[in-house]
C-alpha positions in Angstrom: 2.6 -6.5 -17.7 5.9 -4.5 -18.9 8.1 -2.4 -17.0 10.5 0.4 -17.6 13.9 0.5 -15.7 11.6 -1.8 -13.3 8.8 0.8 -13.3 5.5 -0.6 -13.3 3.5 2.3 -14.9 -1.1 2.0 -15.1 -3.6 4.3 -16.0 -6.4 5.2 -13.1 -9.4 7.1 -14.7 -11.1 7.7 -12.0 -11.8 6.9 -8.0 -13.5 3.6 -9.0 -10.1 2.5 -11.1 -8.3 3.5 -8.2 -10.6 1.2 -5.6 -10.3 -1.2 -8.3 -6.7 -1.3 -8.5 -6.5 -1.1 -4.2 -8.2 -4.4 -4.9 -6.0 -6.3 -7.3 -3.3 -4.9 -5.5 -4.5 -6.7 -2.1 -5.7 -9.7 -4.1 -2.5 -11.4 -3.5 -2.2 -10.7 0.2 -5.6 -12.0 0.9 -4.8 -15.2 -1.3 -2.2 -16.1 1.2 -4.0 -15.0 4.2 -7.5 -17.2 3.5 -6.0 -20.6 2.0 -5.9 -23.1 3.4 -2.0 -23.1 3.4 -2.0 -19.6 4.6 -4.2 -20.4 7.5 -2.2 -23.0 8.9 0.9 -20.8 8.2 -0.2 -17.9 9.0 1.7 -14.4 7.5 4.6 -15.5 6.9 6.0 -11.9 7.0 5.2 -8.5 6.8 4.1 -7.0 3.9 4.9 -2.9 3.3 3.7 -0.6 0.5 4.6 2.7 1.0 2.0 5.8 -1.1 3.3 8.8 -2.1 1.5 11.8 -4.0 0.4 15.1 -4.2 -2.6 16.1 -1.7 -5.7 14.5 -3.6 -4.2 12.1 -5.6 -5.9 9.0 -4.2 -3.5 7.5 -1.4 -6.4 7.7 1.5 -8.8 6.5 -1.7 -6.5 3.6 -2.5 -5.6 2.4 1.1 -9.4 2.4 2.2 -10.1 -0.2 -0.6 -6.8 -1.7 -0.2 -7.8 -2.7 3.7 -11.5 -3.6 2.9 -9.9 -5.9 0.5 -8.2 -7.6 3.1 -11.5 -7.9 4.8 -11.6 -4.6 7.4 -15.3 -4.3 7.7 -16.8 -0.8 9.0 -15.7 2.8 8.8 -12.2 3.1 7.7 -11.0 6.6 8.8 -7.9 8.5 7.4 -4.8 8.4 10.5 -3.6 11.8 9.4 -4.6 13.4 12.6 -3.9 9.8 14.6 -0.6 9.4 12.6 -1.9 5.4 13.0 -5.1 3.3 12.7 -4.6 -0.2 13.4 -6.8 -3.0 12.2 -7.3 -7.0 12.9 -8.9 -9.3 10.5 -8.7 -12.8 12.2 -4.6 -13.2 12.8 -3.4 -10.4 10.7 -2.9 -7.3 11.9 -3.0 -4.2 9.3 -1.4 -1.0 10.0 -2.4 2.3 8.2 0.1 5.3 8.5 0.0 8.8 7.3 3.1 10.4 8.4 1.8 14.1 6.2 1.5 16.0 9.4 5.0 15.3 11.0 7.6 18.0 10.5 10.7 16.1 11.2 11.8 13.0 10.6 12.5 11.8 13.6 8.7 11.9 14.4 8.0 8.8 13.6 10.7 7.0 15.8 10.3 9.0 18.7 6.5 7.7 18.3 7.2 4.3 19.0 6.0 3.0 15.3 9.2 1.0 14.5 7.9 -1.8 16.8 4.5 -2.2 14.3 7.0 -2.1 11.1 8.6 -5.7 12.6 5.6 -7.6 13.1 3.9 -9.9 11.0 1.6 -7.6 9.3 0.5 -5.6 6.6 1.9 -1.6 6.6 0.8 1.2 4.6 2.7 4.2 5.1 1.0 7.3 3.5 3.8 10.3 3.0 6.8 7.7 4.0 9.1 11.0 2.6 8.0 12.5 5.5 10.1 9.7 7.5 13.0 10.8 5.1 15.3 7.7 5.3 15.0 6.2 8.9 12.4 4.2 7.5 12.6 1.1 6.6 12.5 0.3 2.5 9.2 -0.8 1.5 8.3 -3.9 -1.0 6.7 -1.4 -2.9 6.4 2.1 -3.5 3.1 3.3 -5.2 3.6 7.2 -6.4 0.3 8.7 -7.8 0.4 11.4 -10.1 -2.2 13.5 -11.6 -2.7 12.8 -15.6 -5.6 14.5 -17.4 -8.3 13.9 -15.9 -7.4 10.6 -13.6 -4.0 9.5 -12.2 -1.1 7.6 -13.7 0.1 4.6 -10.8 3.3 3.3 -10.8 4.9 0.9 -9.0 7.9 0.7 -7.6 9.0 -3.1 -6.3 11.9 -2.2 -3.3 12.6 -5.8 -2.7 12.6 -9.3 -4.2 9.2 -9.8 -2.4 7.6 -6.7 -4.0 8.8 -7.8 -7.4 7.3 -11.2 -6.7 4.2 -9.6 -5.2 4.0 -7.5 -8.7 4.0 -10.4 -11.0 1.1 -11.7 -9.0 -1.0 -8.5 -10.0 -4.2 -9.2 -12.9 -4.2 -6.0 -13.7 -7.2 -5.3 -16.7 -5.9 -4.2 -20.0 -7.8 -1.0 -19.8 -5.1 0.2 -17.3 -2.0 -0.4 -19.0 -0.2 2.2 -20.7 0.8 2.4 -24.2 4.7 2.0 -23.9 
């Protein structure tokens, strides 16, 4: 896996490549969360990857794979008129944002969601932009961007637990791009 100016930059062809790279993306979560070691530790901390991208371009796609990965069994419906949908898979508690309908900022504060960003648990935050800078940095960014006929993924690592989280990632050849 390469990066540029610490850009991590894949190739999604299609909705299935997206699921498929929600999956590898939560592959290292759930490693923690089911050994043996991460059972008797529990989540150590909280885990935040924020999804940006135009309307369409796989965020609600990615997250519902993302949280099925982590074992969320049943319906998984998109927050955007909730804002939140909040999910518990034994101990670990899973947050799913979508901030696209707020109009201010400040929303998201005066919602009382800062509490759920401090806990031991797994945040997604679709349209964090939307939070403008009040919110807090995430370990990774994913933006998706429209690119002929699928979606180009990059990630973004925010802090030293992102970039740790990256290197963990087996992402299939057929994703990379040609640098």
């Amino acid at each position: 896996m390469s990066s540029i100016n610490n850009i991590y930059r894949f190739y999604l062809p299609d909705e299935t490549a997206t699921q498929t790279f929600a999956q590898i993306m939560a592959a290292p979560i759930h490693q923690a969360i089911t050994s043996p070691e991460g059972q008797e530790q529990g989540l150590k901390s909280a885990y935040h990857l924020h999804l940006q991208g135009d309307l369409g371009a796989g965020k609600t796609a990615f997250s519902r794979a993302f949280l099925q990965a982590l074992g969320v069994k049943g319906r998984i419906k998109s927050p955007t008129y909730t804002l939140v949908e909040t999910y518990k898979v034994s101990r670990l508690y899973l947050y799913h944002f979508d901030f696209y309908r707020f109009n201010d900022s400040s929303e998201w504060q005066e919602a009382g969601f800062r509490d759920n960003l401090l806990e031991n648990a797994v945040v997604l935050i679709e349209w964090p932009e939307k939070a403008d800078k009040s919110l807090p940095s995430p370990d990774i960014l994913l933006k998706l961007h429209y690119y002929q006929n699928g979606r180009i993924a990059e990630l973004h690592p925010h802090s030293d637990k992102g970039k740790a989280w990256i290197t963990q990632l087996k992402i299939p050849q057929a994703f990379h791009l040609a640098e």
